[in-house]
N, C-alpha and C positions, 0 to 999 in steps of 0.2 A: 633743752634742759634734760634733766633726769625723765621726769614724766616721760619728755618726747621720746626719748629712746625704747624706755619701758614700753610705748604705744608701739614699736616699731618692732623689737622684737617680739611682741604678743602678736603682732598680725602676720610678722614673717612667719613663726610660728604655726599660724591656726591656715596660711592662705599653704605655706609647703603640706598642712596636713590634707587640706583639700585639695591638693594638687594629686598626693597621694591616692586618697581617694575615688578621683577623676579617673586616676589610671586604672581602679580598681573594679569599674563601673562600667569602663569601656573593653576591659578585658573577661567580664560575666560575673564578675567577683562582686558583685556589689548589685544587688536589687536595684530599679531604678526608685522604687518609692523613698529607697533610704538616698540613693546621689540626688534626687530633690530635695530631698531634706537641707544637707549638706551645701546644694547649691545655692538654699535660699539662705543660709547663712553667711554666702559670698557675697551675697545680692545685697544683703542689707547692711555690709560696709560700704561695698562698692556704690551704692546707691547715696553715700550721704558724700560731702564735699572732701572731707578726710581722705575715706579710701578712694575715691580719683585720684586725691594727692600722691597717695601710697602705692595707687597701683601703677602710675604714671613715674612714679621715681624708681620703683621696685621692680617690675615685670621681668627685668632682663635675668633677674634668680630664677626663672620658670622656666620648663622647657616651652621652646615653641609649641608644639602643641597643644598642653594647655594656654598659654599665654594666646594663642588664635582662640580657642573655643571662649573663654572670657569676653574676649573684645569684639567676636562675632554672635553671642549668646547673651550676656549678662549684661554690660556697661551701658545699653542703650534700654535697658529692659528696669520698667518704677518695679517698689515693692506694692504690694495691697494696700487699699485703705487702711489708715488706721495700725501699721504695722511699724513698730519704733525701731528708728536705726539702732545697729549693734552698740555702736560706742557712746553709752550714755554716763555722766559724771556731775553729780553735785544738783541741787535745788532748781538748776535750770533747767531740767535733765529732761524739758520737750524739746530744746531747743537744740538745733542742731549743732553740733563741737564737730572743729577738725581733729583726725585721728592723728594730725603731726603737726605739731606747734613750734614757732624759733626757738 
């Protein structure tokens, strides 16, 4: 539906700015305090069942090399204790949502 889409472009969006980013980090342009920052905001979609979904249907918009540091870095790596996935929505909002619904 509508939502889904709006989910889709919000993460296309926020994961290409990260992507962005990444390159900016690994070319000296970008501190690493601030690319952790940045990276734990990948982490904590990727981390919930959503962004799997998203990053497993979406990856091939990346370049390879980020799309390797992600799947070699991030995908197998939890967030902290106590640290709430990004995509939270409505009264049930501990509870974990997919970031892409039918």
């Amino acid at each position: 539906g509508a939502e889904s889409i709006s989910v889709v472009t919000d993460l296309m969006a926020l994961t290409s700015y990260l992507q962005s980013a990444y390159y900016k980090w690994r070319e000296g342009d970008l501190p690493d305090d601030m690319w952790h920052s940045w990276e734990q905001s990948l982490l904590s979609y990727l981390d919930s069942t959503g962004g799997k979904e998203f990053w497993a249907l979406r990856k091939y918009n990346f370049t390879p090399d980020f799309t390797q540091y992600v799947e070699s870095n991030l995908l197998d790596r939890k967030l902290p204790e106590g640290t709430r996935y990004w995509y939270r929505q409505g009264d049930d909002a501990d509870q974990e949502k997919p970031a892409i619904e039918d």
